[in-house]
PATOR-428061 format. One record per residue (C-alpha): residue number from 1; x, y, z; chain. Coordinates in steps of 0.25 Angstrom, whole numbers, plus 5000, padded with zeros to 4 digits. Layout:
<atoms>
> NUM; X; Y; Z; A $
...
</atoms>
This chain:
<atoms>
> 1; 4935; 5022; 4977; A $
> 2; 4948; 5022; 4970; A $
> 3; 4954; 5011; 4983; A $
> 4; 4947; 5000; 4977; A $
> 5; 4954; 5001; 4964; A $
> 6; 4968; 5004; 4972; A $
> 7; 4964; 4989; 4981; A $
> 8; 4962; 4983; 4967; A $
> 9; 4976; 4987; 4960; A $
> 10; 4983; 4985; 4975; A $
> 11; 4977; 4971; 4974; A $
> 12; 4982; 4969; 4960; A $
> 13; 4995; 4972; 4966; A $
> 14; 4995; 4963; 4977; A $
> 15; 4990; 4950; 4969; A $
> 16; 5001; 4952; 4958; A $
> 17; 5011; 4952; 4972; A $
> 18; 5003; 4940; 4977; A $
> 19; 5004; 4933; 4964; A $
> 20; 5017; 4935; 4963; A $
> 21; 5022; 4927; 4974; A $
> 22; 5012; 4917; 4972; A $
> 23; 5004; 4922; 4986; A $
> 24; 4991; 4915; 4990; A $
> 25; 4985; 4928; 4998; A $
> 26; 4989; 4941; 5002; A $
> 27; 4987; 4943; 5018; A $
> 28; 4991; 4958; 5016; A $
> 29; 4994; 4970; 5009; A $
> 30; 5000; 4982; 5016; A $
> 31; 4997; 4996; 5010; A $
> 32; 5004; 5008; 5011; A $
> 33; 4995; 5020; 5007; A $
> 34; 5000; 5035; 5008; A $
> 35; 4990; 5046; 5014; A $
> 36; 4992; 5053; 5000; A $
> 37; 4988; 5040; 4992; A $
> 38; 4975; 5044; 4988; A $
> 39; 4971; 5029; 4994; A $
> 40; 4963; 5030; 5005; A $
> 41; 4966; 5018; 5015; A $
> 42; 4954; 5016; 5021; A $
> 43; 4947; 5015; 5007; A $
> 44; 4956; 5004; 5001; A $
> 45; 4955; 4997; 5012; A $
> 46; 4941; 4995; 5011; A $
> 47; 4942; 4993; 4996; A $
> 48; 4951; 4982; 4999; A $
> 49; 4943; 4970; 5003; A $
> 50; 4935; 4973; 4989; A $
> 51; 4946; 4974; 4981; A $
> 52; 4953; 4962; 4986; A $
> 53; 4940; 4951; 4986; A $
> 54; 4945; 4939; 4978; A $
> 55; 4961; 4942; 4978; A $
> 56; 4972; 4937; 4984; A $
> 57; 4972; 4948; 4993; A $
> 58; 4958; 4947; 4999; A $
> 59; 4960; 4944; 5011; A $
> 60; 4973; 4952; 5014; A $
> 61; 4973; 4962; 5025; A $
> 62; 4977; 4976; 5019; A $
> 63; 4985; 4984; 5027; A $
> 64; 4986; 5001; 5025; A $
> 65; 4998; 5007; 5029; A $
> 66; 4996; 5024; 5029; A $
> 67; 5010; 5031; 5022; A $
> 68; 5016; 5042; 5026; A $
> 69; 5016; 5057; 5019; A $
> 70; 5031; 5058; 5016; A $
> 71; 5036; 5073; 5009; A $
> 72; 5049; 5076; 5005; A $
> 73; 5055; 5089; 5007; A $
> 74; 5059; 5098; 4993; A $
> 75; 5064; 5109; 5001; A $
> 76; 5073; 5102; 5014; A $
> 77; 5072; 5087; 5009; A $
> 78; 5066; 5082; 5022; A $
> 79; 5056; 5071; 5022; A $
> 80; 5045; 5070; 5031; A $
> 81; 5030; 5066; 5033; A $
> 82; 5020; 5075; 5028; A $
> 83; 5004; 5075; 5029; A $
> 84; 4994; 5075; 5018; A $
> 85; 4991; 5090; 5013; A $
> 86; 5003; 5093; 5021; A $
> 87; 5016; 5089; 5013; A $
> 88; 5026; 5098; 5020; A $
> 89; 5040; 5095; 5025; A $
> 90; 5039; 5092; 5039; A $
> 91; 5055; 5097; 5040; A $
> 92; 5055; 5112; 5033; A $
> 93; 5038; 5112; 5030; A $
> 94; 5040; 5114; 5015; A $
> 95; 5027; 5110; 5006; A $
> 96; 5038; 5107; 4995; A $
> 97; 5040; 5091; 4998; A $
> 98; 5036; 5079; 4990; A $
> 99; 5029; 5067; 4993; A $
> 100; 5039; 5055; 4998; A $
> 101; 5028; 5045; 5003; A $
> 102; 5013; 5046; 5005; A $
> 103; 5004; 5045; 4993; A $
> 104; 5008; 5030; 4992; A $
> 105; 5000; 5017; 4990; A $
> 106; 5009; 5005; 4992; A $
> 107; 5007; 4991; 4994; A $
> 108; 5017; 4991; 5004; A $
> 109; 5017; 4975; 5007; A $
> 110; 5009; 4961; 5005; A $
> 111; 5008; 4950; 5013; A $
> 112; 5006; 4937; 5003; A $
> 113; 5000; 4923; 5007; A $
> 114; 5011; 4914; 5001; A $
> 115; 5011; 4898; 5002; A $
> 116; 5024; 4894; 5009; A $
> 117; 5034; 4889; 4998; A $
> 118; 5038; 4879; 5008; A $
> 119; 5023; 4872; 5008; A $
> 120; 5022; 4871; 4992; A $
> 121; 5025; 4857; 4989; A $
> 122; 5025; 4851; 4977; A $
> 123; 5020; 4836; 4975; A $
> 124; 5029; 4826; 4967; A $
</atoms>
């Protein structure tokens, strides 16, 4: 299960971002994984929780957000959505189109636990 080694180098990720602006927790990291990834959602979801016990992140929700299959058009330049095993031109129906979007795995956003700069206070 090559999703648990995908959560682990995700959370590497996400504690150098936490440390980085001195956060105290992450509440939660949004995902954007592409149908052509190779990840499979419902997998790294469920190696998640594993992955995450004793970090930062443990107790962060971890939300998954499905890209779309995006093709660009050799023949007319059109752009348009396409399905997997089916990457034609939805304009003119050429097969001769390139990937734009849909094999992605991004960590689109983070939501950090940050003390209020206001409350430090430093004692005399």
């Amino acid at each position: 299960m090559h999703e648990l080694s995908i959560c682990l180098s995700l959370l590497d990720q996400v504690k150098a971002i936490a440390a980085e602006h001195e956060a105290r927790g992450v509440t939660l990291i949004r995902l954007r994984i592409g149908p052509l990834s190779g990840v499979e959602p419902q997998l790294l979801a469920n190696a998640y929780p594993l992955a995450a016990a004793g970090t930062i992140a443990e107790h962060a929700h971890l939300e998954i957000d499905s890209g779309a299959i995006r093709v660009r058009c050799r023949a007319c330049g059109a752009e348009s959505e396409a399905t997997p095993n089916r990457l034609l031109c939805a304009d003119c129906g050429s097969y001769q189109t390139e990937l734009i979007s849909g094999d992605e795995m991004l960590l689109a956003s983070l939501e950090l636990d940050i003390e209020d700069a206001a409350a430090i206070t430093s004692s005399p």
